[in-house]
FISETOR-166931 format. One record per residue: residue number from 1; residue in three letters; x, y, z of N, C-alpha, C in turn. Coordinates in nm, 4 decimals, always signed. Layout:
// residues N
+-------+------+----------+----------+----------+----------+----------+----------+----------+----------+----------+
! milum ! tivo !      n.X !      n.Y !      n.Z !     ca.X !     ca.Y !     ca.Z !      c.X !      c.Y !      c.Z !
+-------+------+----------+----------+----------+----------+----------+----------+----------+----------+----------+
!   NUM !  ALA !        X !        Y !        Z !        X !        Y !        Z !        X !        Y !        Z !
...
+-------+------+----------+----------+----------+----------+----------+----------+----------+----------+----------+
//
This chain:
// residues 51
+-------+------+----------+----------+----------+----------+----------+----------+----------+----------+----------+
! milum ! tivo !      n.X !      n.Y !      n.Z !     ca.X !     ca.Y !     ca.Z !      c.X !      c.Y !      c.Z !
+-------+------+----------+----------+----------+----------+----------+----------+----------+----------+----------+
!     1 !  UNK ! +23.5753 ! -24.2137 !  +7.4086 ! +23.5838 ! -24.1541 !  +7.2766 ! +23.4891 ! -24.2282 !  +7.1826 !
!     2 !  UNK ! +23.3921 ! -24.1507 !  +7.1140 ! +23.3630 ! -24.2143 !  +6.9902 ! +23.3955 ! -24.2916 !  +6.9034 !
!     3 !  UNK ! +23.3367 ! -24.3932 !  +6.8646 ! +23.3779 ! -24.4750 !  +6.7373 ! +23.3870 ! -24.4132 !  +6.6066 !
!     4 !  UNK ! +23.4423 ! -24.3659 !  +6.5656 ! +23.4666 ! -24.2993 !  +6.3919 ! +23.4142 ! -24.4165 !  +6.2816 !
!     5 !  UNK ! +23.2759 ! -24.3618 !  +6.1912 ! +23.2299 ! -24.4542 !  +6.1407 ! +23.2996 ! -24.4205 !  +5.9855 !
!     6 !  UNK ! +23.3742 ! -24.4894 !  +5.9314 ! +23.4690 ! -24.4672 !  +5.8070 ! +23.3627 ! -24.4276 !  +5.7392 !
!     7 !  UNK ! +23.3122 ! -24.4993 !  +5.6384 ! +23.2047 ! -24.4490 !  +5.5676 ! +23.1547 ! -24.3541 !  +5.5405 !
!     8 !  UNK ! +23.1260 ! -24.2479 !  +5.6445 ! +23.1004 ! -24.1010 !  +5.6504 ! +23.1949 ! -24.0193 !  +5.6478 !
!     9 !  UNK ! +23.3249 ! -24.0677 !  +5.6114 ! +23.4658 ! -23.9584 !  +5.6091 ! +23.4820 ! -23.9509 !  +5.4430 !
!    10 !  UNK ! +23.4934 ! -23.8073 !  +5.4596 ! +23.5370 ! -23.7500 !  +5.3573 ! +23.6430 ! -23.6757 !  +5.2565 !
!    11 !  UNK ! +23.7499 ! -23.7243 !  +5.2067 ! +23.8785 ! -23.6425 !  +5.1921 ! +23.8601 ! -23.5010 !  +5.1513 !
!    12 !  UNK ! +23.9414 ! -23.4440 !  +5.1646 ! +23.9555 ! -23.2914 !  +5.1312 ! +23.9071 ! -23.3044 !  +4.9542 !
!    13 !  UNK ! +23.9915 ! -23.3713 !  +4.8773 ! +23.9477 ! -23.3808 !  +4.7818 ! +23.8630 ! -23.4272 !  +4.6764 !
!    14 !  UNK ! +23.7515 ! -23.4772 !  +4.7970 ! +23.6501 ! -23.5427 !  +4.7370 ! +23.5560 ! -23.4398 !  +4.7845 !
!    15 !  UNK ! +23.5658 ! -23.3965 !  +4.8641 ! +23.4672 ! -23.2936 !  +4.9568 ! +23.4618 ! -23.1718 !  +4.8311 !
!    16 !  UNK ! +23.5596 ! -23.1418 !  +4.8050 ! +23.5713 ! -23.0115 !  +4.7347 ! +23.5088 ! -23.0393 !  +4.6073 !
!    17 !  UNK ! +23.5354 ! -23.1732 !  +4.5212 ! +23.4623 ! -23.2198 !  +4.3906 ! +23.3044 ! -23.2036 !  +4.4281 !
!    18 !  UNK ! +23.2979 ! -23.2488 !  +4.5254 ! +23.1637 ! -23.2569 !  +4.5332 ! +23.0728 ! -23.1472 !  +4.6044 !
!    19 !  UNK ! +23.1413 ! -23.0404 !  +4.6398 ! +23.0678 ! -22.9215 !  +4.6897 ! +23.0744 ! -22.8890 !  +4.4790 !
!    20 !  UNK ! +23.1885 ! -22.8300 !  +4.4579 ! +23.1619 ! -22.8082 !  +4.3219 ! +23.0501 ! -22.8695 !  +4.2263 !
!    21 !  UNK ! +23.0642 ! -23.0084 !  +4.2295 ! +22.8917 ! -23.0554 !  +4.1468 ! +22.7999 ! -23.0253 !  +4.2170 !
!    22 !  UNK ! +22.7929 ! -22.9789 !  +4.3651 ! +22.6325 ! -22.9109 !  +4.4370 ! +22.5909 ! -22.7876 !  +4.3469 !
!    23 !  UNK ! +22.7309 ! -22.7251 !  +4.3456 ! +22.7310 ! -22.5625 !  +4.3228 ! +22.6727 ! -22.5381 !  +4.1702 !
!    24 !  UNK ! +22.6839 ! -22.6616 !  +4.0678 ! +22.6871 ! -22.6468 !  +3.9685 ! +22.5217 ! -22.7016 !  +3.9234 !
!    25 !  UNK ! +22.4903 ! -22.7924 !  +3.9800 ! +22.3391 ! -22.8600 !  +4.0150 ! +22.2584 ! -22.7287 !  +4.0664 !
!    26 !  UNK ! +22.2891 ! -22.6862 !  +4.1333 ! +22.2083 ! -22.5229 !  +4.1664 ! +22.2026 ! -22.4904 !  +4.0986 !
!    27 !  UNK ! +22.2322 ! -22.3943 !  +4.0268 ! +22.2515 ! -22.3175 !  +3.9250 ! +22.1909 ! -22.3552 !  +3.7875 !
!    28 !  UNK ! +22.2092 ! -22.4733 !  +3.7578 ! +22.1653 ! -22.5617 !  +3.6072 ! +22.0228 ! -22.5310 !  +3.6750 !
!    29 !  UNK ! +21.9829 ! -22.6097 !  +3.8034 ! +21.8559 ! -22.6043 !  +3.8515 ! +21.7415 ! -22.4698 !  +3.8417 !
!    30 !  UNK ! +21.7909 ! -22.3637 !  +3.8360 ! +21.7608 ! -22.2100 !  +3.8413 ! +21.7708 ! -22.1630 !  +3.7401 !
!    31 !  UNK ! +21.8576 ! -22.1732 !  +3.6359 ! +21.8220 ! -22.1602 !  +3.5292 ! +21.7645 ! -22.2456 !  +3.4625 !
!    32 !  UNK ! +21.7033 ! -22.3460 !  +3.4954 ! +21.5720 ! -22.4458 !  +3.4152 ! +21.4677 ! -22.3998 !  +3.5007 !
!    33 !  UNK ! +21.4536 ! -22.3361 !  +3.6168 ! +21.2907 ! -22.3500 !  +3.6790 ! +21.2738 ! -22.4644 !  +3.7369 !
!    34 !  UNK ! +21.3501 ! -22.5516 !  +3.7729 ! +21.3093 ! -22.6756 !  +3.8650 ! +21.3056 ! -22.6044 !  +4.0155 !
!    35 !  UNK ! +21.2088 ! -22.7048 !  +4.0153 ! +21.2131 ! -22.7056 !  +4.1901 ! +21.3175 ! -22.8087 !  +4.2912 !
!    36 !  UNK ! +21.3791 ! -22.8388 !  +4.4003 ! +21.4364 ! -22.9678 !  +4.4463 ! +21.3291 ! -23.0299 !  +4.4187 !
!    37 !  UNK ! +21.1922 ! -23.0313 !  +4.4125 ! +21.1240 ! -23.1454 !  +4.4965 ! +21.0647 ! -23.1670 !  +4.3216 !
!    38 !  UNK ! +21.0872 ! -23.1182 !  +4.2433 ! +21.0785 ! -23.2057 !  +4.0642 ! +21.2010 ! -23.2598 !  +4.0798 !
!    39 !  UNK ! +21.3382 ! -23.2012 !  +4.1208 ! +21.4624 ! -23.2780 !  +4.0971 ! +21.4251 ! -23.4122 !  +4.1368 !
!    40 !  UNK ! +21.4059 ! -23.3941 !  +4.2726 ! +21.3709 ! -23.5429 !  +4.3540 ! +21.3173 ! -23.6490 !  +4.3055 !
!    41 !  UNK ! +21.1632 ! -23.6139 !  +4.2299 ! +21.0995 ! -23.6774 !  +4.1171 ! +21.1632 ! -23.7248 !  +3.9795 !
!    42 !  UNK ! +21.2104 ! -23.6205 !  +3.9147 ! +21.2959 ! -23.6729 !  +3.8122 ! +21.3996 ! -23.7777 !  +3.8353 !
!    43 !  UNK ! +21.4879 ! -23.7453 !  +3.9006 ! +21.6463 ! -23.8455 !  +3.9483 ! +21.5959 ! -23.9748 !  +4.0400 !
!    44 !  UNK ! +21.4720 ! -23.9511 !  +4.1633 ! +21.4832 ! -24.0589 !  +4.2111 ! +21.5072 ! -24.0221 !  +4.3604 !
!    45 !  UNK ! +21.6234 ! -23.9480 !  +4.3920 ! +21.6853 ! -23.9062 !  +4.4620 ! +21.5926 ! -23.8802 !  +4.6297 !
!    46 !  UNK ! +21.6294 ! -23.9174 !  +4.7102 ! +21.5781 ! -23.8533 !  +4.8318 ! +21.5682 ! -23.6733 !  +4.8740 !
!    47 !  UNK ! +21.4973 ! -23.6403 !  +4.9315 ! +21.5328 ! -23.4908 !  +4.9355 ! +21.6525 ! -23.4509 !  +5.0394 !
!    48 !  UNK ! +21.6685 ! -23.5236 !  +5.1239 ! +21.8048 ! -23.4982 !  +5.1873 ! +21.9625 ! -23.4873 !  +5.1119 !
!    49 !  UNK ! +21.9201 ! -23.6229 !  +5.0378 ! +22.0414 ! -23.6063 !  +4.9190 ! +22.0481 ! -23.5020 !  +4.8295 !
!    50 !  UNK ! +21.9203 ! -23.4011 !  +4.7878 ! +21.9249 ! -23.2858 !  +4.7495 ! +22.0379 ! -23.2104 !  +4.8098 !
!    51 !  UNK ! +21.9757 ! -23.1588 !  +4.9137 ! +21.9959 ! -23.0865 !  +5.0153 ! +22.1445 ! -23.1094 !  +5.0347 !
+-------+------+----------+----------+----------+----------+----------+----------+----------+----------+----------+
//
């Protein structure tokens, strides 16, 4: 059996907060005309962490 690496677990209710701030980051994003890859630039952010 696999080792379960904690770190990468996610509760139900953190999962769901945080699909909600994706959902909401879209949207702000589309209605400004950004691209991910200005987001990326602006924030810093990796593009996976976009994604």
């Amino acid at each position: 059996m696999a080792k379960r690496d904690l770190h990468n677990v996610l509760f139900p209710k953190q999962r769901k907060i945080l699909t909600h701030f994706g959902e909401d980051l879209l949207l702000a994003m589309k209605r400004r005309g950004f691209t991910k890859k200005l987001l990326c630039e602006r924030t810093g952010f990796d593009h996976k962490t976009v994604n």
